[in-house]
ROVEXKE-583798 format. One record per residue: residue number from 1; z, y, x of N, C-alpha, C in turn; residue in three letters. Coordinates in nm, 2 decimals. Layout:
- NUM, Z, Y, X, Z, Y, X, Z, Y, X, ALA
...
END
This chain:
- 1, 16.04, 10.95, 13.60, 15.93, 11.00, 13.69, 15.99, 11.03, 13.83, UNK
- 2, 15.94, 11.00, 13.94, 15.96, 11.00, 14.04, 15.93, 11.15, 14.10, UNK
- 3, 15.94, 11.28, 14.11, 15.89, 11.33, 14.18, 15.84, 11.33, 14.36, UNK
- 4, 15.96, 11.29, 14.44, 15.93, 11.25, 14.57, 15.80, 11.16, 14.58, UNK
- 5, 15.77, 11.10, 14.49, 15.66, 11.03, 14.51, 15.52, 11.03, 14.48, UNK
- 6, 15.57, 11.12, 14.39, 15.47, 11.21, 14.31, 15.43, 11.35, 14.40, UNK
- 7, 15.51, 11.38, 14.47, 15.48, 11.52, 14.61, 15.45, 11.42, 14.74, UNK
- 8, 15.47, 11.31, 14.78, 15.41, 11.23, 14.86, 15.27, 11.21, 14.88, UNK
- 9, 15.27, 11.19, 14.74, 15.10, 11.11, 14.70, 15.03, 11.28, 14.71, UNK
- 10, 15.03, 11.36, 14.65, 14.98, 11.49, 14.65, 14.95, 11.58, 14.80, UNK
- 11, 15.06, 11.52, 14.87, 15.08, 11.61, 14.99, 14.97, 11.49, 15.04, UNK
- 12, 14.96, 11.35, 15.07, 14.87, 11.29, 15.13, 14.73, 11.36, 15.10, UNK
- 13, 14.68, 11.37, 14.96, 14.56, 11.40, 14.94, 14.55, 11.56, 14.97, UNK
- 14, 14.60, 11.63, 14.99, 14.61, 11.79, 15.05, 14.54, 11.74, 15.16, UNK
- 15, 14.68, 11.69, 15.25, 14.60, 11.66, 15.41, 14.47, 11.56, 15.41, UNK
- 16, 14.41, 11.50, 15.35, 14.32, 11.43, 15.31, 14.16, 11.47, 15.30, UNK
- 17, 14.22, 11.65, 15.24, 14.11, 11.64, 15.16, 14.06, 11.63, 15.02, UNK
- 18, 14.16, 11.52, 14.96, 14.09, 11.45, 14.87, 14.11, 11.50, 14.73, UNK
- 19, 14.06, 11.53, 14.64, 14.09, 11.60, 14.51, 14.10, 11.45, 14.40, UNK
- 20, 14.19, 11.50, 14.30, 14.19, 11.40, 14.20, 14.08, 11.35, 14.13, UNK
- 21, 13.95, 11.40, 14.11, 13.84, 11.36, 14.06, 13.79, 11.28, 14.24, UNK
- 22, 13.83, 11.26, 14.30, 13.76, 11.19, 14.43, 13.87, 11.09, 14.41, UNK
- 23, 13.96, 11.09, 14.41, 14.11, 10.98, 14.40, 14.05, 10.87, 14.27, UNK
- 24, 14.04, 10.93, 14.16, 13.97, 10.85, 14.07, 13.86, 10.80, 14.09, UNK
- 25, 13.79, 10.84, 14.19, 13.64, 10.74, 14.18, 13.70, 10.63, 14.26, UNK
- 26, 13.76, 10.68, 14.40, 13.81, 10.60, 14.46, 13.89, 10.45, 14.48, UNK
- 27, 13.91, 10.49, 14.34, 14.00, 10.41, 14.30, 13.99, 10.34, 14.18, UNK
- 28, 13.84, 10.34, 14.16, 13.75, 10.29, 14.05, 13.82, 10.30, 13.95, UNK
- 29, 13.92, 10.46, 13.90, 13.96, 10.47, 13.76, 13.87, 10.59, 13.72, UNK
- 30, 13.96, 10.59, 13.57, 13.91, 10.69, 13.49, 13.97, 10.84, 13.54, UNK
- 31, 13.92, 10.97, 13.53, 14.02, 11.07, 13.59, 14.14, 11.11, 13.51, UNK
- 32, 14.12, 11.08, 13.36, 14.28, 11.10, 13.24, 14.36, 10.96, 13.33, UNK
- 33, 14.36, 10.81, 13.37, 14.40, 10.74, 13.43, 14.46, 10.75, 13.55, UNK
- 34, 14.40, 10.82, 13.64, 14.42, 10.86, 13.73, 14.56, 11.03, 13.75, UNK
- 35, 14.52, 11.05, 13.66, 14.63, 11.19, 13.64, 14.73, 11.12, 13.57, UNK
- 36, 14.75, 11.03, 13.49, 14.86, 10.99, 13.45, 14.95, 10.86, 13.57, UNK
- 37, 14.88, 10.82, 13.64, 14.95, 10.72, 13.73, 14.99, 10.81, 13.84, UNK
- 38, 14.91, 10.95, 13.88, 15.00, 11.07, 14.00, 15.08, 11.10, 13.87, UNK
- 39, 15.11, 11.14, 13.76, 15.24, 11.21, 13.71, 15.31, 11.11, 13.73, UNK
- 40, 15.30, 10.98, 13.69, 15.43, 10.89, 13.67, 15.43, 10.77, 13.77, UNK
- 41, 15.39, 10.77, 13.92, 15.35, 10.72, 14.01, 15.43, 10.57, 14.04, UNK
- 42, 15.53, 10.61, 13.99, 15.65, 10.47, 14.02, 15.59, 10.38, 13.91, UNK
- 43, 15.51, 10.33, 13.84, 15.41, 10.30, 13.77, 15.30, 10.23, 13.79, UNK
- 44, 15.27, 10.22, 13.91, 15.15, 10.19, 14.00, 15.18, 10.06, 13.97, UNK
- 45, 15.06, 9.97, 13.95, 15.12, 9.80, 14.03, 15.06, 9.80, 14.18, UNK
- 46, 15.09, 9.69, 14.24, 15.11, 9.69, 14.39, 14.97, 9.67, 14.41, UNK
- 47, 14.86, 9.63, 14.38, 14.74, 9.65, 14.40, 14.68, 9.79, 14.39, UNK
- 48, 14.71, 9.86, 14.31, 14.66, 10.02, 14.30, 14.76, 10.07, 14.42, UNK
- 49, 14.85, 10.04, 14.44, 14.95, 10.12, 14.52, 14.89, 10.08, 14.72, UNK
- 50, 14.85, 9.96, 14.73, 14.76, 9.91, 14.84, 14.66, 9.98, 14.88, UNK
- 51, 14.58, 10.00, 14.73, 14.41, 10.06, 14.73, 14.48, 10.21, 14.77, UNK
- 52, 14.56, 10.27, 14.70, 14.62, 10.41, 14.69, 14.66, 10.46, 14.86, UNK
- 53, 14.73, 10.35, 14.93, 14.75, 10.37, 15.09, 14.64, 10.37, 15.18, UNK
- 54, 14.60, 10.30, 15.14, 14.41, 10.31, 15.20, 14.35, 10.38, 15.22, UNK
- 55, 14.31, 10.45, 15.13, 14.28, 10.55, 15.08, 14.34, 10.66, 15.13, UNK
- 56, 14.44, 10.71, 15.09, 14.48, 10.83, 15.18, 14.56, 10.83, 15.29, UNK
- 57, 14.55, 10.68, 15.39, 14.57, 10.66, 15.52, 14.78, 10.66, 15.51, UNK
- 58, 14.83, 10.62, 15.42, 14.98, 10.60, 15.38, 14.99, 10.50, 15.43, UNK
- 59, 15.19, 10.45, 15.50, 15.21, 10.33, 15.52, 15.22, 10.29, 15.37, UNK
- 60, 15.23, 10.17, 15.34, 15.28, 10.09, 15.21, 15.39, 10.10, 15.21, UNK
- 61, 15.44, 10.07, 15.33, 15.60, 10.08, 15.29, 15.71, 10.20, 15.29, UNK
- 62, 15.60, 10.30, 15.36, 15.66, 10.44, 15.36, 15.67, 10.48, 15.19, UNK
- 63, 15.57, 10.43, 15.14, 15.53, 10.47, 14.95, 15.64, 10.40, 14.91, UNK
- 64, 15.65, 10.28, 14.96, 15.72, 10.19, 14.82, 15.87, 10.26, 14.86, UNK
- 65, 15.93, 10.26, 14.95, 16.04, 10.29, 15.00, 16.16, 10.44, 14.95, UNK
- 66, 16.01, 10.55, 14.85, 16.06, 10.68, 14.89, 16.14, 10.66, 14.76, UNK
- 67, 16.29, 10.72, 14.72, 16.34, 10.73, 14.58, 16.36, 10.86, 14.53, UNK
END
């Protein structure tokens, strides 16, 4: 588990706004789905990780990049 990436994605949706039950709709998942891909976020495939930048206004490569 990554945590840097996992406090990246969290800190985005703080400044965002956005709550995990909005992250999941967003993101046309389920909300148990959605809490398990922010716990284990290095996990993502690159399509959810695209929609995921989008969404909370992230570079892609700033995400893919953090270790």
């Amino acid at each position: 588990m990554n945590q840097k990436l996992k406090g990246q994605i969290e800190y985005a949706m703080l400044k965002n706004k956005i709550n995990k039950k909005q992250l999941a709709s967003y993101m046309n998942m389920s909300y148990p789905t959605m809490l398990s891909k922010i716990e284990s976020a290095d996990t993502l495939k690159i399509s959810e990780a695209v929609r995921l930048c989008r969404i909370l206004d992230i570079e892609l490569t700033e995400l893919l990049t953090i270790k």
